[in-house]
N, C-alpha and C positions, 0 to 999 in steps of 0.2 A: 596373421591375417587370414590364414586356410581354418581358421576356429569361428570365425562371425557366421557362417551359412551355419556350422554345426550349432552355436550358441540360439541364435533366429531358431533353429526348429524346435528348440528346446523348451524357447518363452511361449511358443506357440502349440506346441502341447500340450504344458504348463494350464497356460490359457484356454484352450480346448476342456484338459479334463474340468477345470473351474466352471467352464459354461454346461459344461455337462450335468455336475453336481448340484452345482449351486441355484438352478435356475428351475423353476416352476413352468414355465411355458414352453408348449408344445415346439417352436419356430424358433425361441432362442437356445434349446437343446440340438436342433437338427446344426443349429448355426456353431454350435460349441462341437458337435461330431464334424463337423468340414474339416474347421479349422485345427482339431486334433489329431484328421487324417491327412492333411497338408503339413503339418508339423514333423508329422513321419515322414514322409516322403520327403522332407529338406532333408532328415536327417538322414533317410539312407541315400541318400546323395551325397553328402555332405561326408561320410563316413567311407564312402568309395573310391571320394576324390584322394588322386595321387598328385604331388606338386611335382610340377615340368614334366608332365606327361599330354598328350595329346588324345582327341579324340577317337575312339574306336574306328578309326576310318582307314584302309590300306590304300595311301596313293603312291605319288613320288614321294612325300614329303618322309612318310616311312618306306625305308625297304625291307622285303617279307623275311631278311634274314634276323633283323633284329626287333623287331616287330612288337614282343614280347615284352621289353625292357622301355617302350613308347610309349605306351597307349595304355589308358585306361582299361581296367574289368567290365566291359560290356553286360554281363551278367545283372549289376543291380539296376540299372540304368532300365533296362528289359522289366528286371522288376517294378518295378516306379511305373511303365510305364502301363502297364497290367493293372495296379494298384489305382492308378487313377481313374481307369476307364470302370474298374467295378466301384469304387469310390461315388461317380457320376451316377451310376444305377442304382447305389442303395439310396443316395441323398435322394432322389428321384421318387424313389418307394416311399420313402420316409415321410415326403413333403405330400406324397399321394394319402399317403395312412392319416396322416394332420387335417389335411384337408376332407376329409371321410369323417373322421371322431368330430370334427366342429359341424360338419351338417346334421350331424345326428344327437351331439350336447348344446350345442351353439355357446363355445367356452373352448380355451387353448387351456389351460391352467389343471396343468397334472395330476394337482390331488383330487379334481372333480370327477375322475375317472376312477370309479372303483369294486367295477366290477368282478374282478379278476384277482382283487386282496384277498388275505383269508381270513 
C-alpha cells in the first residue's frame, strides 16, 4: 500500500516528461513542466515516508527520549516544501515569457520561433 504515492509520482513524471516532449505549444509544455515537477515532489515524499512513524511534531504523543525511532525525516518534507514555492515562481515566469512571445508572433506553436536556431 506505502508504493501507490511512490507508483502516482512516477506516472506523473512519466506524463510530464511526454508533455514536455511531445508537445508543440507553448501552454501545454509549461502544463507538461507542472506536472513533472509535482510528480517529483510525490516522489520525494513518497520515498521519505517511513511506515508507523508519525509526524515530525514533538508533543505528548512522542517523548523527546525516543523521538528518533517515531517520527519521520523532517529534512525532505522541508525540501518539498522549498521545491514548490520556486516551482510557483518559475511556472509564473514561464507563463509570463508565453504570454510576451504570442503578443509579439501572435502564435503558441514552438517551431514558429526560430530565432535563436542555428
Amino acid at each position: 500500500m506505502e508504493y501507490v504515492a511512490l507508483a502516482t509520482g512516477l506516472i506523473l513524471v512519466i506524463l510530464g516528461l511526454y508533455g514536455i516532449v511531445a508537445q508543440r505549444n507553448i501552454f501545454r509544455i509549461i502544463i507538461g513542466f507542472s506536472i513533472f515537477d509535482t510528480g517529483l515532489h510525490v516522489v520525494l515524499v513518497s520515498i521519505a515516508y517511513l511506515k508507523n512513524r508519525t509526524a515530525p511534531i514533538l508533543d505528548e504523543a512522542v517523548s523527546k527520549g525516543e523521538a528518533a525511532s517515531k517520527i519521520v525525516d523532517p529534512v525532505p518534507q522541508a525540501l518539498v516544501l522549498t521545491a514548490i514555492v520556486i516551482g510557483v515562481a518559475i511556472t509564473a515566469l514561464m507563463l509570463t515569457f508565453a504570454l510576451k512571445m504570442y503578443e509579439k508572433r501572435k502564435t503558441l506553436d514552438i517551431e514558429k520561433f526560430e530565432d535563436l536556431k542555428w
